[in-house]
C-alpha positions as CSV (number, residue, x, y, z in Angstrom):
1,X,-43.4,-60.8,65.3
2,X,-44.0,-57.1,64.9
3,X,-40.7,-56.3,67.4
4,X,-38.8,-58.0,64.4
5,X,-37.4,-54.9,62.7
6,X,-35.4,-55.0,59.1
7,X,-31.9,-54.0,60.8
8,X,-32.3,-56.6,63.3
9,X,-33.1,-59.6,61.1
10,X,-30.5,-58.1,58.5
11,X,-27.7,-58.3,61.6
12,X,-29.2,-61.6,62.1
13,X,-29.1,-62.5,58.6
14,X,-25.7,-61.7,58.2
15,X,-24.4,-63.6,61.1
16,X,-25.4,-66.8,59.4
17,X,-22.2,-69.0,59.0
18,X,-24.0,-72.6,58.5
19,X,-22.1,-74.0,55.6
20,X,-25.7,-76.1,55.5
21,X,-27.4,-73.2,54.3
22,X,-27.7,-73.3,50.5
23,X,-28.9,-69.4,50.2
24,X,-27.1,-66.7,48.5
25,X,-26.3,-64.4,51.5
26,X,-26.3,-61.9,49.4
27,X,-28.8,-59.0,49.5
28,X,-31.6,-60.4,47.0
29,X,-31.7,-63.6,48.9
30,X,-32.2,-61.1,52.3
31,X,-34.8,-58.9,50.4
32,X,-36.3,-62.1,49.4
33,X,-36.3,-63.2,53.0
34,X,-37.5,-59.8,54.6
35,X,-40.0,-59.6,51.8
36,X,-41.8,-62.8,52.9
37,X,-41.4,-62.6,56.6
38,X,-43.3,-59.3,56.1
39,X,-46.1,-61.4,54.6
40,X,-46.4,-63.7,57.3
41,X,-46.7,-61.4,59.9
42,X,-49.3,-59.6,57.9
43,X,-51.0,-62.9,57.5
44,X,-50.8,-63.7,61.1
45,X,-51.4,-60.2,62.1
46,X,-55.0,-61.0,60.0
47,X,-55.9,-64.0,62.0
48,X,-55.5,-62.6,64.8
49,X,-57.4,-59.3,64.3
50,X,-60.2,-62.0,63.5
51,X,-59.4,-64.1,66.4
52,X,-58.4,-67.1,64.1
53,X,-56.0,-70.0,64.7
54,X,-53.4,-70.5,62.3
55,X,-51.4,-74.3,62.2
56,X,-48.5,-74.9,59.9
57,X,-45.7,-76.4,59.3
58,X,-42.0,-76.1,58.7
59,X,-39.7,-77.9,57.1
């Protein structure tokens, strides 16, 4: 997760063409998107410095 830079996910971002995708697109929905992938690498980044597991689940 940390070789996951802003410009890359925002190219990545912006290549969505999924007419199943219900987001905006625009840039609050990718700030929004940036701003909590950030905190879940930090998160992980935390379990791992303390050599936790972490489970979850997406849907």
């Amino acid at each position: 997760m940390l070789g996951v830079h802003r410009a890359w996910l925002r190219r990545r971002f912006d290549a969505i063409d999924d007419a199943g995708y219900r987001g905006a697109l625009d840039d609050a929905d990718f700030a929004y998107t940036w701003d909590n992938f950030a905190d879940v690498r930090e998160f992980f980044r935390h379990a791992a410095d303390a050599g936790r597991a972490v489970l979850f689940t997406a849907t």
